[in-house]
C-alpha positions in Angstrom: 143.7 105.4 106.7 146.0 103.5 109.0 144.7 103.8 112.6 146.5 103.1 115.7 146.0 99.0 117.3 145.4 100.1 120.4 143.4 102.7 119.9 141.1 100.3 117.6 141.1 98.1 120.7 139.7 100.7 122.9 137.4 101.8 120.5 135.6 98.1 119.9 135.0 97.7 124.1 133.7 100.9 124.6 131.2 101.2 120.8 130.7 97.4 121.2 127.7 97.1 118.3 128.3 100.2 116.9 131.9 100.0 116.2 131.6 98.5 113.0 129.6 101.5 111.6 132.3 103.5 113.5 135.0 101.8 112.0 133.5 102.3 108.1 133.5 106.2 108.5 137.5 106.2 108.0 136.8 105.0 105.2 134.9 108.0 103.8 136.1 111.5 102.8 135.4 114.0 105.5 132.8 117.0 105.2 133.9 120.6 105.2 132.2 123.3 106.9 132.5 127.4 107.4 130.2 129.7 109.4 128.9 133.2 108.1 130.6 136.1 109.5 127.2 137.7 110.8 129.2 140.7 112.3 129.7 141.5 108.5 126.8 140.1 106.8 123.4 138.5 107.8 122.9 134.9 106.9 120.3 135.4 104.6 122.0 138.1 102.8 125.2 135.8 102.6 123.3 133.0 100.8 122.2 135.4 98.2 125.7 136.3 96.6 127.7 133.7 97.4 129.3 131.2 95.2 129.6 128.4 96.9 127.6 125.3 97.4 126.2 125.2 100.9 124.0 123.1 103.1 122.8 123.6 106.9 124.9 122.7 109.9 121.7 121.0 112.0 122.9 122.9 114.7 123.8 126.3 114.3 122.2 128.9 112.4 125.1 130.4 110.9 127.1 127.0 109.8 127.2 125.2 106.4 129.0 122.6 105.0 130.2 123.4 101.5 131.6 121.0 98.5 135.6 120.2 98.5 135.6 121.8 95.1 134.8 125.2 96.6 137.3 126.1 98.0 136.4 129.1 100.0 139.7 129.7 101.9 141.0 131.1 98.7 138.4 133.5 98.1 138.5 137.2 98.6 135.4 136.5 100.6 137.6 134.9 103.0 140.1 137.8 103.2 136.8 140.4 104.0 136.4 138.1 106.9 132.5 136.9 105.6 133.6 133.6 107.6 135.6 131.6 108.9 136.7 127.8 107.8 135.4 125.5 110.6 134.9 121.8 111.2 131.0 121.4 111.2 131.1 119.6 114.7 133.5 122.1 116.2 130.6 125.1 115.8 128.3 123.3 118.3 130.6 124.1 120.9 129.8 127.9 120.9 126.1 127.5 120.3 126.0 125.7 123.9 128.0 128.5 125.8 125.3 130.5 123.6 127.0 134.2 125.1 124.9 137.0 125.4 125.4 140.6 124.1 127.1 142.5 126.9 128.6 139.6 129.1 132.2 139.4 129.8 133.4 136.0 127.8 136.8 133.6 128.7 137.8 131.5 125.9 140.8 130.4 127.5 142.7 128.0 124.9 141.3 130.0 122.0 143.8 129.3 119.0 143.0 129.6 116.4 140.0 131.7 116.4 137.0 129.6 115.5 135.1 129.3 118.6 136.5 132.9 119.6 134.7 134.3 116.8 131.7 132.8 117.2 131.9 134.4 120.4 132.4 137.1 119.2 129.5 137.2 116.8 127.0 136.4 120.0 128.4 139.2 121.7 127.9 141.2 118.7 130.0 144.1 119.9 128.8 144.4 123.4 130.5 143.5 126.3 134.2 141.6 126.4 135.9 138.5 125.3 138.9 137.5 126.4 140.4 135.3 124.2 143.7 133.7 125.7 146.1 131.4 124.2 148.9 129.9 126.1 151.2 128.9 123.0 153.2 132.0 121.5 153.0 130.9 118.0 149.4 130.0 117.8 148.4 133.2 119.5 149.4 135.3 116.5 146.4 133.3 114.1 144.0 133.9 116.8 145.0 137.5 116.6 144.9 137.1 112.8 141.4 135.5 112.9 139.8 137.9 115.3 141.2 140.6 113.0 139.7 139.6 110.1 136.4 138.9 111.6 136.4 142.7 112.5 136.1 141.8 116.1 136.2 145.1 118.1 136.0 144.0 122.0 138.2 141.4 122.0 141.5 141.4 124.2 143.8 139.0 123.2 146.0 137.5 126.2 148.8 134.9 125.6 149.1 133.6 129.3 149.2 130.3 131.4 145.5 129.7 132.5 146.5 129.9 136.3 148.2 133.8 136.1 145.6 134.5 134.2 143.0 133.4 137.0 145.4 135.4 139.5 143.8 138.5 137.7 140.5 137.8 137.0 138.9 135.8 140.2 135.1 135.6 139.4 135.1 137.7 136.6 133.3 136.0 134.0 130.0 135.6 132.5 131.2 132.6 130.9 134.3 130.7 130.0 135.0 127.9 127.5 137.8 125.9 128.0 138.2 124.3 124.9 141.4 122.0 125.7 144.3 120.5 124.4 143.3 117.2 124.2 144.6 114.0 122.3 142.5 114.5 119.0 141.0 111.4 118.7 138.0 113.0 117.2 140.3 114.7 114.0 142.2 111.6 112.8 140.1 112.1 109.6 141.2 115.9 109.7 144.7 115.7 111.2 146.7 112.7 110.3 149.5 113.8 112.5 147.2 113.7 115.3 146.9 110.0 114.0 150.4 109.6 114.2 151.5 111.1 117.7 148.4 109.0 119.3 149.3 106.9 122.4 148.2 106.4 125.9 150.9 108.3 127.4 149.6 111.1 125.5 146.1 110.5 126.5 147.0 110.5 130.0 149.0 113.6 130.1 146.3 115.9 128.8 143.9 114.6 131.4 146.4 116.1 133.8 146.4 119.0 132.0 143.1 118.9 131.4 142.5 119.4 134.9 144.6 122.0 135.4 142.9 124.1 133.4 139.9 123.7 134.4 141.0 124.3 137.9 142.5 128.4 136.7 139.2 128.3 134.5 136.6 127.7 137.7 138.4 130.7 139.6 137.6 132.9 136.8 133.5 132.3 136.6 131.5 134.4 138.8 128.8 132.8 140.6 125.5 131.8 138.2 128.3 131.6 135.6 128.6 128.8 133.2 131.2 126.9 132.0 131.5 124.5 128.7 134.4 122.4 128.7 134.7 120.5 125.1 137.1 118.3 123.5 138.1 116.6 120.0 138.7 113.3 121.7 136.8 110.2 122.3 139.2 108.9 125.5 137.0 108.6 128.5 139.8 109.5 130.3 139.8 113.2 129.1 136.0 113.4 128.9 133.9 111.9 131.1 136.3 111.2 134.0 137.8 114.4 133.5 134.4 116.0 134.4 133.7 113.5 137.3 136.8 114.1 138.9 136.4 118.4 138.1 133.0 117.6 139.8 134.2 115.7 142.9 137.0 118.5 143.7 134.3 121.4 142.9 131.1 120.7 144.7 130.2 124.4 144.2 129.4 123.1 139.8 126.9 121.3 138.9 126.0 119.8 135.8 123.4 121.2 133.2 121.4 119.2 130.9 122.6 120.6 127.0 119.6 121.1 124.9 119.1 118.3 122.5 120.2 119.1 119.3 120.3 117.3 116.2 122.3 113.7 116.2 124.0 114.3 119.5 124.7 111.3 122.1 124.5 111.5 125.5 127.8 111.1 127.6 128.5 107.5 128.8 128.4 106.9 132.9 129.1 103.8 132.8 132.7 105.4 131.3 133.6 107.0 134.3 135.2 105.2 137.2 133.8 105.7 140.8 131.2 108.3 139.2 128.3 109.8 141.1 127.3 112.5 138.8 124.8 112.4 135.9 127.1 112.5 132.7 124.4 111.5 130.6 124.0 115.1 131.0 127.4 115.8 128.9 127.0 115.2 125.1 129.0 113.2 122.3 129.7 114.0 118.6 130.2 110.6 117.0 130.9 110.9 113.2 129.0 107.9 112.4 126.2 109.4 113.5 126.0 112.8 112.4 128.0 115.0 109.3 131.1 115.6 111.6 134.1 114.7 113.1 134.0 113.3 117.2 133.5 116.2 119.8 132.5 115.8 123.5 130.5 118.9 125.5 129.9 119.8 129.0 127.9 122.1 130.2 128.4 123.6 134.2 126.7 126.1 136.5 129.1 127.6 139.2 126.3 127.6 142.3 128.3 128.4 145.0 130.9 131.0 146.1 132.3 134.4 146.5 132.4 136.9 144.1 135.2 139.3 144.6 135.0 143.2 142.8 138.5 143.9 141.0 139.2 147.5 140.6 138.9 148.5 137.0 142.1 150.5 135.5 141.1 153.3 133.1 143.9 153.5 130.6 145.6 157.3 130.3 146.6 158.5 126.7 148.5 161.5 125.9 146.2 163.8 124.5 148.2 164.9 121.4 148.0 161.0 120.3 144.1 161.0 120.7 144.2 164.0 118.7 145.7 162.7 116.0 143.4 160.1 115.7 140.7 162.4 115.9 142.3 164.5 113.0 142.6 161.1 110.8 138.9 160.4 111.4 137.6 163.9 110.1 139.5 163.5 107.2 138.8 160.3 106.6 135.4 159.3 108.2 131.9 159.7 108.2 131.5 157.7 111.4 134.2 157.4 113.3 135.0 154.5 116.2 135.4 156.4 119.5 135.7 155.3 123.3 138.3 154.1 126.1 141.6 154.6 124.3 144.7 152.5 125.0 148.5 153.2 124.3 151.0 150.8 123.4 154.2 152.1 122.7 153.1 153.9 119.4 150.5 151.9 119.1 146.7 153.3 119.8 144.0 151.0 120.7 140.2 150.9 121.3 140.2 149.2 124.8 137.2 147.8 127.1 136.0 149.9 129.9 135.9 148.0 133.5 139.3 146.0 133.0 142.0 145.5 135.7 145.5 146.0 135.9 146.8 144.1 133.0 150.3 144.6 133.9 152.4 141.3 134.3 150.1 139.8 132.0 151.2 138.9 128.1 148.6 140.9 125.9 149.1 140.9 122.4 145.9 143.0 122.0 144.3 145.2 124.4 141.6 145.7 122.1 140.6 147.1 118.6 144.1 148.4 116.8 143.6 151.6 115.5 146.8 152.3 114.4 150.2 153.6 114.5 151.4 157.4 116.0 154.0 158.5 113.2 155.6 161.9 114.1 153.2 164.4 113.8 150.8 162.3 111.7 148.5 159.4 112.2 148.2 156.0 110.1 145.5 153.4 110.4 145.9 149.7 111.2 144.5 147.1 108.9 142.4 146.0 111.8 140.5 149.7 111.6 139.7 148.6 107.8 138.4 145.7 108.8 135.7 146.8 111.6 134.5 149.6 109.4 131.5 149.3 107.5 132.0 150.9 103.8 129.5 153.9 105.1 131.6 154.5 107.2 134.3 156.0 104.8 134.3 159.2 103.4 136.1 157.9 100.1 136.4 153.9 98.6 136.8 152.0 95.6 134.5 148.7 95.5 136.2 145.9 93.4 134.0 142.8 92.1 135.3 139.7 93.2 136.9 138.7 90.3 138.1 141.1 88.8 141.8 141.8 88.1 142.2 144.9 90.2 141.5 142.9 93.3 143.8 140.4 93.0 146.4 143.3 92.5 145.6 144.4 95.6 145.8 141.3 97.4 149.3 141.5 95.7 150.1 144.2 97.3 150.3 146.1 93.9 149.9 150.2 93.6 146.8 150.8 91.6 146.7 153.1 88.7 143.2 155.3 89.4 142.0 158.7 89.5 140.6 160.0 93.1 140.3 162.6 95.0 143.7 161.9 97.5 143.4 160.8 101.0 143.4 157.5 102.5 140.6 155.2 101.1 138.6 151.7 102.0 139.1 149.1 99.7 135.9 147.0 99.5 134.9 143.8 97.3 131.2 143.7 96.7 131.2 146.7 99.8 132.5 144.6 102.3 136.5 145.9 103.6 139.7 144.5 102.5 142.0 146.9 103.5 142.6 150.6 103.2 145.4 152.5 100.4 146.2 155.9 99.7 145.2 157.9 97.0 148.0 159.8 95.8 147.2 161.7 92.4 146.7 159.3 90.2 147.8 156.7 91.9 146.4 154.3 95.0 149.2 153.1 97.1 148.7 149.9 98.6 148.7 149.0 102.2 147.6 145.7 102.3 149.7 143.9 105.1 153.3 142.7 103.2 152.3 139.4 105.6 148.9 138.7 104.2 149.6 139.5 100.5 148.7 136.6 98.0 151.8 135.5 95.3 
């Protein structure tokens, strides 16, 4: 591939002797990775059934690369949400925030989904990730994503980082600010990241950069931490970004990242009029390991003032609960009950302890449950998706190649006989989606926007 002059330029003065090995990995296909769903599936279980030809990601458990010829994004797998498609180097990011079950959890420029479900799979159900996205467009495939992975305490926000920090002062556990950045790392991946490169461009994310940042430092409580990663190799947005972050918040310090397969430490010397240790921070360099360029930081907030926002519980009109409720002992064996949420006609499964969320954009306040129609009750494609198959008093299990699944990815009615009543449509027991058994037909309600042609 063609790579920018300039950026060539840069890259020989700060690799000096190890450009040239830098320089040779453009000429080499890139590596493809996707991590196991293990909200769904355990690992081990995964790697039993699955079709595809894998190998470990060095550093986190639930990553492996897999062969071009594989293809997994156009499995059904994918579609049951048993993983997601990630960059290999991209999953290490997550594994250093390393959440824990039943913290509260910023991913504040989260499209479109990958590190927000990996969050989600630490959290593992417990406790609350907020996963923001500035950009209206990109915020619907984080919704997407999150969907599919079954996430069920997620709220999905698609605000500016600084009103967003206007409601949640010292709120988080942790936060990953993932930013916008010039790609540098993804010319291998993104070509058009290739293309739009220039300085300019360099040096108006590190404004933005920092701006972020900024919002995303009011929002950690005190003991907090922070990881702030990038897809760039431009000191500008990475180490000096830090140093300067650093230098206007003396209540963060830097943490050393546990030493993990191939990584580099960050360069000092890179930073101008530096005091800090950013040897501390970490490098991906794809020369180096099987993956594209990444750089990690990992900060402690140590100082400050926590501040107690007054939680909002949510009220719901009880005939709309009720329906619900009806719907479940029709349909379930184990229903999903808690803090309900209203959205116009739309019936959520929300997070106790939030604040007042009004003024801010939220796309999802939580788990979608589904719709209130008249007098009766119909069930989102999300609820499919965060049931387990036991869950459901009546299904139909499909192999996953067999014609009858593809008709449903169609969106095609099914010819079958069943008792009637809305039932989970699994592939090797994991959810797809749910139809209707009517007679001796099973209509289909596979989303019209998902369907496969």
């Amino acid at each position: 591939m063609e790579l920018p002059e300039l950026f060539l330029k840069r890259m020989k003065q700060l690799l000096e002797v190890e450009f040239d090995p830098f320089l040779q990995i453009y000429s080499k296909p890139r590596v493809h990775g996707l991590r196991v769903n293990t909200l769904k599936v355990t690992v081990e279980d995964f790697l039993h059934f699955n079709p595809f030809h894998l190998t470990p990601v060095p550093w986190t458990n639930e990553g492996f690369y897999y062969e071009e010829t594989d293809q997994p994004g156009k499995h059904v797998y994918h579609a049951a949400g048993l993983y997601y498609i990630q960059e290999p180097s991209a999953m290490a990011v997550a594994s250093v925030l390393s959440p824990i079950p039943g913290e509260r959890v910023l991913d504040l420029c989260a499209a479109p989904g990958g590190k927000a479900t990996q969050i989600a799979t630490y959290l593992q159900g417990r406790g609350l990730l907020v996963a923001n996205e500035p950009h209206p467009v990109r915020v619907k495939a984080l919704a997407e994503n999150l969907e599919r992975f079954g996430v069920k305490n997620a709220l999905i926000t698609n605000e500016m980082p600084n009103q967003l920090a206007k409601r949640f002062p010292s709120f988080f556990d942790r936060v990953l600010v993932d930013a916008p950045c010039s790609g540098e790392g993804m010319f291998r991946k993104d070509p058009e990241a290739c293309a739009m490169w220039s300085m300019e461009t360099i040096e108006q994310c590190a404004i933005r950069q920092a701006e972020i940042l900024d919002a995303a430092a009011k929002m950690l409580r005190v003991g907090g931490k922070l990881v702030y990663s990038t897809c760039t190799f431009a000191p500008e947005e990475n180490e000096q970004t830090i140093a300067d972050f650093l230098e206007r918040h003396p209540d963060f310090r830097l943490l050393t990242i546990p030493d993990l397969n191939g990584f580099s430490p960050g360069h000092e010397e890179w930073a101008q009029n530096n005091k800090f240790k950013l040897s501390q921070t970490i490098r991906l360099w794809p020369h180096k390991i099987r993956g594209e360029g990444h750089f990690i930081a990992l900060l402690e907030k140590i100082d400050g003032e926590d501040r107690k926002i007054k939680s909002v519980t949510p009220r719901v009109p009880s005939d709309v609960i009720q329906a619900y409720l009806s719907f479940t002992q029709e349909n379930l064996k184990e229903p999903i009950t808690g803090t309900y949420m209203l959205f116009g006609d739309h019936l959520y499964l929300t997070m106790d302890q939030l604040p007042d969320l009004s003024g801010i954009k939220v796309i999802r306040p939580g788990l979608h449950l589904g719709t209130r129609k008249k007098n009766r009750f119909e069930p989102s494609h999300s609820l499919a998706l965060a049931l387990e198959a036991k869950h459901a008093l009546r299904t139909i299990d499909f192999s996953p190649d067999s014609a009858e699944v593809f008709a449903y990815l169609r969106g095609e009615t099914i010819p079958r006989q069943g008792e009637d009543g809305w039932t989970l449509v699994t592939v090797d027991g994991f959810p797809l989606g749910f139809g209707k058994q009517t007679g001796s037909l099973l209509k289909n309600h596979y989303p019209k926007g998902l369907r496969i042609h």
